[in-house]
C-alpha positions as CSV (number, residue, x, y, z in Angstrom):
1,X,11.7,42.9,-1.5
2,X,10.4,39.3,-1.5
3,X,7.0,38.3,-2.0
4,X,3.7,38.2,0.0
5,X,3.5,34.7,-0.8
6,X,6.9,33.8,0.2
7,X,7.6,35.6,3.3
8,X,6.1,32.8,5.3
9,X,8.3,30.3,4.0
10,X,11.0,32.6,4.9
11,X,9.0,32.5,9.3
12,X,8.8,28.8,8.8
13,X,11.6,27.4,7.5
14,X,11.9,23.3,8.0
15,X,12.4,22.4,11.3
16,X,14.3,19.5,9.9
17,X,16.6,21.8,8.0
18,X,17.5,23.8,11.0
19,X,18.1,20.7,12.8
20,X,20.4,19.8,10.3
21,X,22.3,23.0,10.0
22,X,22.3,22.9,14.1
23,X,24.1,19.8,13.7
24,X,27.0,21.5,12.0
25,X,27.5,23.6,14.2
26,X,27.4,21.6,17.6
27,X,30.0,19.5,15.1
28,X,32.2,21.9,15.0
29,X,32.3,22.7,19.0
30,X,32.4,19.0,20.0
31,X,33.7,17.1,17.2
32,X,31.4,15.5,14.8
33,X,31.5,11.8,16.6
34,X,30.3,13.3,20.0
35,X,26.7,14.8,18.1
36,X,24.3,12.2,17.1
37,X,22.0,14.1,14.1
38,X,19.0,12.0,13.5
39,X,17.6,14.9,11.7
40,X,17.8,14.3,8.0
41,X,17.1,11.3,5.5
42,X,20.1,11.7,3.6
43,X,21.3,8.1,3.1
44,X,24.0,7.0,5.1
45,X,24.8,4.2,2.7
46,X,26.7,4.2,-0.1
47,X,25.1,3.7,-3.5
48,X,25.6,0.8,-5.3
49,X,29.0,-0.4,-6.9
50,X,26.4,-0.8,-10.6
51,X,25.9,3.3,-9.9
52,X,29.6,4.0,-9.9
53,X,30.1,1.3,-13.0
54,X,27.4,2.6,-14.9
55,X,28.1,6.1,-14.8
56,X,32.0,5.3,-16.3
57,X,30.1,3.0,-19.0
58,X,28.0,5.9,-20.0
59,X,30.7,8.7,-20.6
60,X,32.8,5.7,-22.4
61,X,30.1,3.9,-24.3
62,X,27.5,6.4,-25.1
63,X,28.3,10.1,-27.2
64,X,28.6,13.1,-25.5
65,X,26.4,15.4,-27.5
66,X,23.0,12.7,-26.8
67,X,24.1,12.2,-23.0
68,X,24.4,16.0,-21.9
69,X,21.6,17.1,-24.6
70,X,18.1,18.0,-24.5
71,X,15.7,15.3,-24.7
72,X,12.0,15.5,-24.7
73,X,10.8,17.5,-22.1
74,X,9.1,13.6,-20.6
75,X,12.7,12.2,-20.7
76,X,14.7,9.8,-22.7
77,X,12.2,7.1,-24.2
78,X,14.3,4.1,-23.9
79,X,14.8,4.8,-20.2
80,X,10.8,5.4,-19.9
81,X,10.6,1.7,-22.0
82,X,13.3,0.6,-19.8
83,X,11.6,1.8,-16.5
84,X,7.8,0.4,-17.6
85,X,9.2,-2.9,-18.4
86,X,11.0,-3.5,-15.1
87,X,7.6,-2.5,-13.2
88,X,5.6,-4.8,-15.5
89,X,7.6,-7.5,-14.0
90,X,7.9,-6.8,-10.9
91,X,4.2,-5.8,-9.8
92,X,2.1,-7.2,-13.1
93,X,1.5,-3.6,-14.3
94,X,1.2,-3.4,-18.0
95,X,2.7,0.0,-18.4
96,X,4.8,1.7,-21.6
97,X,6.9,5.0,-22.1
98,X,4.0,6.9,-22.8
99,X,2.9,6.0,-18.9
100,X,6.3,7.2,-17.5
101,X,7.6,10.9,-16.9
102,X,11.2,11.7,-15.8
103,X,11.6,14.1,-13.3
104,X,14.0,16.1,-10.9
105,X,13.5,13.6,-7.9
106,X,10.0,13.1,-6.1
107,X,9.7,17.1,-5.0
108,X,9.6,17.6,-8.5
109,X,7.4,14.9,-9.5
110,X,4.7,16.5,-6.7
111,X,4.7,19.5,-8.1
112,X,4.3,18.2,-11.3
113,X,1.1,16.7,-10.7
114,X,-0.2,19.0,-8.9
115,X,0.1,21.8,-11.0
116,X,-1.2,19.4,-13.7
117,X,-4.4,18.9,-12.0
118,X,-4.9,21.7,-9.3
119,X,-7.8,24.5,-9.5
120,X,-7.7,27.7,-7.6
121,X,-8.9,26.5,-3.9
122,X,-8.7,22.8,-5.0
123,X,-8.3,20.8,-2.1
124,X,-5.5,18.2,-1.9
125,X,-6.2,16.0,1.1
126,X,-3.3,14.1,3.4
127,X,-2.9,11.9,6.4
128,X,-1.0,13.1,9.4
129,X,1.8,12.7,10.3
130,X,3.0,13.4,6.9
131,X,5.8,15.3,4.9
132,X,5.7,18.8,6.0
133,X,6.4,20.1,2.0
134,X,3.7,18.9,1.1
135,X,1.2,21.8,2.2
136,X,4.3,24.4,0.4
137,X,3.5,22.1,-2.6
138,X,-0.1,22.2,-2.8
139,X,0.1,26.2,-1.6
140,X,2.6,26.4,-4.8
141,X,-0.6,26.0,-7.1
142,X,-3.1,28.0,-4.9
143,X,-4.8,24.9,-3.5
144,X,-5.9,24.0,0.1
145,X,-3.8,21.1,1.8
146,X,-7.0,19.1,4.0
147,X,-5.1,16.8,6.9
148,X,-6.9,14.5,8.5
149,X,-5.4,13.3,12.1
150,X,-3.1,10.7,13.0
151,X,-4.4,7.4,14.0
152,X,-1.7,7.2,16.5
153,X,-3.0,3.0,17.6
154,X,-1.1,1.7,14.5
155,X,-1.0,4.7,12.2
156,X,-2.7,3.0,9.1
157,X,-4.8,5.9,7.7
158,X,-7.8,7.7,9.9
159,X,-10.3,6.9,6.8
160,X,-13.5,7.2,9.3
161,X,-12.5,10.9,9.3
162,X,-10.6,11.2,6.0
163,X,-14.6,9.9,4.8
164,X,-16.3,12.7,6.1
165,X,-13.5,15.3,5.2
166,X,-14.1,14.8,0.7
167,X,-15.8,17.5,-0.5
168,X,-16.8,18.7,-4.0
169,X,-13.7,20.6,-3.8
170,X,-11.5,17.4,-3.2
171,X,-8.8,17.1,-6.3
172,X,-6.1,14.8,-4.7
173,X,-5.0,12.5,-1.8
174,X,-1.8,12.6,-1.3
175,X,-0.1,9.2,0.7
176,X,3.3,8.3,1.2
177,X,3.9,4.2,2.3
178,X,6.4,3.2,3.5
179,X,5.8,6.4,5.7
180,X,7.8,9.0,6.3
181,X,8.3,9.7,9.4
182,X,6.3,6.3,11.0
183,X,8.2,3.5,8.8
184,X,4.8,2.3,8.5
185,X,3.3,0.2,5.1
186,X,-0.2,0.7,4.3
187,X,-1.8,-2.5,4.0
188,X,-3.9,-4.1,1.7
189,X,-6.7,-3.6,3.4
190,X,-6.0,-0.1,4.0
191,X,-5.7,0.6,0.1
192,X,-8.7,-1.3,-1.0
193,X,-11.2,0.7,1.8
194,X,-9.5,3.7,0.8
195,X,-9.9,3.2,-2.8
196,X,-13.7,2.4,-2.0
197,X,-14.0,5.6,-0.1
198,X,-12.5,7.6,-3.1
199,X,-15.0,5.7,-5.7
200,X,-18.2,6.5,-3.2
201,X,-17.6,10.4,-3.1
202,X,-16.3,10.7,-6.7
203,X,-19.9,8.9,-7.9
204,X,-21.4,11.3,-5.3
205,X,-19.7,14.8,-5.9
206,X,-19.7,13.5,-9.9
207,X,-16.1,14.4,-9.5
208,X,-12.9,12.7,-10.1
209,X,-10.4,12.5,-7.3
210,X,-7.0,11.6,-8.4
211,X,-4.6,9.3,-5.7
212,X,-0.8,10.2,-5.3
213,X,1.0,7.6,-4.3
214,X,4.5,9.5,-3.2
215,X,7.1,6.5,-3.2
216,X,10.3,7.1,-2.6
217,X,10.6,4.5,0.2
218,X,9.1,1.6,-1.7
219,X,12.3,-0.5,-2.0
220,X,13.1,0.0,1.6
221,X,10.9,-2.6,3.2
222,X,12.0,-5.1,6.4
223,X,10.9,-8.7,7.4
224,X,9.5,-9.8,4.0
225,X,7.5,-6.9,4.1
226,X,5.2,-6.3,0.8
227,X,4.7,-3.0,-0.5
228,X,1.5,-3.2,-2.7
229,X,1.1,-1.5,-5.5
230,X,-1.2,1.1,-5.6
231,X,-2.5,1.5,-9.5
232,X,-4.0,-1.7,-8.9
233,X,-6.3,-0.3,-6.4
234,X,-7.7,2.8,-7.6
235,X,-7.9,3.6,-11.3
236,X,-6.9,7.2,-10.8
237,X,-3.7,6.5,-9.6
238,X,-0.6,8.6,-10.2
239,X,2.6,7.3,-8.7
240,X,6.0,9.4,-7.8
241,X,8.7,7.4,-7.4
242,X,12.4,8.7,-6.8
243,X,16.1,7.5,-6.4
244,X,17.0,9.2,-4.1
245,X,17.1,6.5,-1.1
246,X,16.8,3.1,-3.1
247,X,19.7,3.8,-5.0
248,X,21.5,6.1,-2.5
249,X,21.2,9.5,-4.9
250,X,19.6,12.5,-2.7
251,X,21.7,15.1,-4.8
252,X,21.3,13.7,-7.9
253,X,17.5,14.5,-8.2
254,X,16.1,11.7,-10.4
255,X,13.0,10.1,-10.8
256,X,9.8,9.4,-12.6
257,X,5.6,9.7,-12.7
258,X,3.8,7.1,-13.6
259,X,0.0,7.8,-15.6
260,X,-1.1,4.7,-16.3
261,X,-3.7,4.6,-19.0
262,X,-6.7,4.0,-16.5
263,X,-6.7,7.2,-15.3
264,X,-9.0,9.5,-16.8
265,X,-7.8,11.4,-19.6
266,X,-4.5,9.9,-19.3
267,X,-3.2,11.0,-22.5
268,X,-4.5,14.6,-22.0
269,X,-2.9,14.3,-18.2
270,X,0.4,13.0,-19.6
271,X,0.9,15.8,-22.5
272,X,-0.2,18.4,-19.6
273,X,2.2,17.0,-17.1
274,X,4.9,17.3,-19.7
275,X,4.4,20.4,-20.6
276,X,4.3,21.4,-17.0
277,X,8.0,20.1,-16.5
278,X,9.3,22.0,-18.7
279,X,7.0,25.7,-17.3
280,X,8.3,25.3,-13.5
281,X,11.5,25.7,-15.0
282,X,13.1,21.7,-14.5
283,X,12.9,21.2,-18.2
284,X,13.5,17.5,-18.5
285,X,15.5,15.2,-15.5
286,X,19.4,15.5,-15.8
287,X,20.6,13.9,-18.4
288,X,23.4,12.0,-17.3
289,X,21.7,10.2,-14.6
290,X,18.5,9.6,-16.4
291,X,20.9,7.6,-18.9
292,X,22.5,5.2,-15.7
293,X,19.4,4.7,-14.0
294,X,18.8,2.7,-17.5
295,X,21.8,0.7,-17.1
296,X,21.3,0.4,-13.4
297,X,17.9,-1.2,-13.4
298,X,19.3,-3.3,-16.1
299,X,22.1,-4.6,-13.7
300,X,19.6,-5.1,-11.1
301,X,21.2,-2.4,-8.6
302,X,19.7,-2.5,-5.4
303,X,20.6,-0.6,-2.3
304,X,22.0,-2.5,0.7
305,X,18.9,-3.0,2.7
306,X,20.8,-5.1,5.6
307,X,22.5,-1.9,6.9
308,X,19.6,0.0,7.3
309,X,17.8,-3.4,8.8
310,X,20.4,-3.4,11.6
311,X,20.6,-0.1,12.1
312,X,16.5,-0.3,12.9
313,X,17.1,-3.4,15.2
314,X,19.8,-1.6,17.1
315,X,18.3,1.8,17.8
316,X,14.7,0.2,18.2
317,X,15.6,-2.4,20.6
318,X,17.6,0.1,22.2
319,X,15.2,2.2,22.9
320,X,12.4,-0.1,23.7
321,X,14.7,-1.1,26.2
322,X,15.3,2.3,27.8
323,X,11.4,2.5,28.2
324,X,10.4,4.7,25.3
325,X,7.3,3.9,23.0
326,X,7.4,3.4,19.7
327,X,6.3,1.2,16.6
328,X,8.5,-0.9,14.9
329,X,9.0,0.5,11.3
330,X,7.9,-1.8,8.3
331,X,10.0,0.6,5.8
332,X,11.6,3.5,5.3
333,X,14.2,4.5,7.8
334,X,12.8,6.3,10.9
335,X,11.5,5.8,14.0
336,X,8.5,7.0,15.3
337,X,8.6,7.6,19.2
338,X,6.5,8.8,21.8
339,X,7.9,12.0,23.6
340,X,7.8,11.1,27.5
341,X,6.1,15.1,27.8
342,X,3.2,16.0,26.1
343,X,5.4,19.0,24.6
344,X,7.5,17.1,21.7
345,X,9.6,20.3,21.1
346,X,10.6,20.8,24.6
347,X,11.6,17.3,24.6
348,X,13.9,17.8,21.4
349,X,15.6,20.7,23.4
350,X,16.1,18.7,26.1
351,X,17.5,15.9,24.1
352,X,19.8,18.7,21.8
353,X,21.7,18.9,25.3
354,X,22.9,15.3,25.1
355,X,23.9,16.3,21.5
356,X,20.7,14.4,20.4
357,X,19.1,16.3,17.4
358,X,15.8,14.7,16.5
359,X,12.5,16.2,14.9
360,X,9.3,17.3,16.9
361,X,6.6,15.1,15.6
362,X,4.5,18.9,15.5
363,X,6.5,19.1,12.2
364,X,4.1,16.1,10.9
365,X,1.5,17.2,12.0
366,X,1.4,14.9,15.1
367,X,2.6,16.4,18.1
368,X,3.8,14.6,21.2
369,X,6.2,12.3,19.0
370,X,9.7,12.3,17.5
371,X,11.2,11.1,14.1
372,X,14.3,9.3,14.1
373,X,16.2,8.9,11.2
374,X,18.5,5.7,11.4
375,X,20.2,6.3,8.0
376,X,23.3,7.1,9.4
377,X,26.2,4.5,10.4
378,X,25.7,1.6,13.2
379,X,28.8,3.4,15.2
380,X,27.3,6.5,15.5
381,X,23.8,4.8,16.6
382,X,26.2,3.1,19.3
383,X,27.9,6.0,20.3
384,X,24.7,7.4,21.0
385,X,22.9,4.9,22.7
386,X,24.3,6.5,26.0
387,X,22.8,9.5,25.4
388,X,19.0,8.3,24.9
389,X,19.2,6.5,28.3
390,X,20.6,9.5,30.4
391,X,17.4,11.2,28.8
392,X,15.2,8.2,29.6
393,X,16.3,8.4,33.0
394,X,15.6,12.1,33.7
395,X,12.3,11.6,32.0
396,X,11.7,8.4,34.5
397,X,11.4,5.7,31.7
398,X,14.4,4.0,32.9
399,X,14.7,2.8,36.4
């Protein structure tokens, strides 16, 4: 009954959503605080008291009919206005409504552009490790996901190889900073060889390659940490930027493209992008919530970046301490760990038997690691802490 092109979806379903569903079920044998699930980014903390505030303000203040209405198909425009101004100030940008497109969180955003852009066999290039949707998103559109390999010294892009991997062919690069799963933030020097590279080969191929900056991270960024902006880099620059973790809002599915005017065609891009909103069947962003991120950004709501900071202390020192290898994250809210075995899945199943449910790094594309996610609470990060060094000490990292 179901389609050619779905059935391997169905064979490979997310290793990080079985994890999770896994972890509902060893919850149910041993009691919820005896299994530590590291397996999914759904924020821990709550969302801002503004969220809460603004969504009673809306259903009092504003009328019924406008708030749960149709819109245009890009989204309400005084919450594009509202959304372009607050970047302007924050990052220098000089964008407008016309720049910004509402959409049904960051998934939604992908596929947006993508199917905007995308050609039969189109390649869409990535660095590993990287979000395993995005090759279903890119496949979505009958296009070729390109990964080029991990640089696993400080896992800043492998642009040596990502160089000699543009073809003719090339449509996109996809990057995600902060990184999911490393915690890493691509630096400036990073984005300006990059943006070099991309300028080289489009003057060579005659081509135009457009840069995704997926950003659903940015806010979430430790130590003084700067996140640079990527338009500023690259002229063909689209950003996707979601709610879901800097507000706290996973299941509410909000947030926007930006198409700033530099790129090519940008007014053609924008009305196309549009348009393909509304044919993959999201229509416009829900309502509701477009109308309180307005009011949110206006109250300067911000999610509680402290928690997540000590979490990351915690768990890294931790861990550091039992003898495993890891980075320290910059952003985001992983961890990024070197499996003591060469086999990171084996390693996952021994840690499941500790009640430990982490993600094989072969999901990102980079075998022989583990993601982490620390966005759940400090007592359950303690309460596991036991558990990591019984498995560092059958693995001989802790004497």
């Amino acid at each position: 009954m179901i389609s050619k092109k779905m059935n391997p979806l169905v064979q490979n379903n997310s290793v990080i959503r079985v994890m999770f569903e896994e972890g509902k079920r060893l919850a149910a044998i041993y009691g919820a605080e005896n299994v530590y699930d590291f397996s999914l980014g759904n924020p821990n903390v709550p969302a801002p008291q503004e969220v809460e505030d603004s969504i009673l303000e809306t259903l009092k203040e504003e009328d019924s009919t406008f708030i749960h209405g149709y819109m245009s198909n890009s989204g309400y425009e005084d919450v594009r206005e509202t959304i372009a101004q607050d970047l302007n100030r924050r990052f220098g940008t000089k964008f407008g409504q016309g720049n910004i497109l509402m959409t049904v969180g960051a998934a939604s955003g992908l596929n947006i552009i993508l199917k905007t852009i995308l050609d039969l066999e189109d390649e869409v290039m990535t660095f590993a490790p990287y979000f395993v949707e995005y090759g279903n998103y890119v496949r979505n559109y009958d296009g070729r996901l390109v990964v080029v390999s991990p640089n696993t010294v400080d896992f800043q892009p492998n642009l040596e190889e990502f160089a000699e991997k543009i073809t003719a062919r090339t449509k996109a690069v996809i990057i995600n900073t902060p990184n999911n799963p490393t915690g890493v933030i691509y630096s400036d020097e990073t984005l300006t060889r990059l943006a070099d590279i991309l300028r080289v080969k489009s003057a060579e191929f005659g081509t135009e390659i457009v840069l995704i900056s997926d950003e659903p991270y940015r806010e979430l960024a430790y130590d003084g940490a700067v996140v640079p902006y990527v338009t500023k880099y690259y002229a063909n620059t689209v950003v996707c930027y979601s709610y879901s973790k800097s507000l706290s809002l996973p299941g509410e599915r909000i947030g926007y493209l930006v198409i700033p005017d530099e790129l090519t065609d940008s007014k053609e891009v924008f009305t196309a992008a549009t348009i393909a909103n509304r044919v993959i069947g999201c229509v416009n962003a829900p309502s509701l919530i477009q109308r309180v991120i307005k009011r949110c950004i206006e109250k300067g709501a911000a999610v509680n970046l402290s928690a997540y900071d000590k979490n990351r202390n915690l768990l890294y020192n931790s861990l550091k301490e039992f003898g495993f290898e890891c980075i320290k994250p910059e952003g985001a809210f992983y961890l990024f760990v070197k499996a003591p075995i060469a086999d990171d899945k084996a390693f996952c199943a021994q840690a499941q038997k500790h009640n430990l449910l982490l993600v094989p790094g072969s999901s990102f594309a980079c075998p022989g690691y583990v993601r982490i996610a620390y966005c759940v609470s400090y007592e359950q990060i303690e309460r596991s802490l036991p558990a990591f060094e019984a498995v560092a000490k059958e693995y001989g990292l802790k004497k």
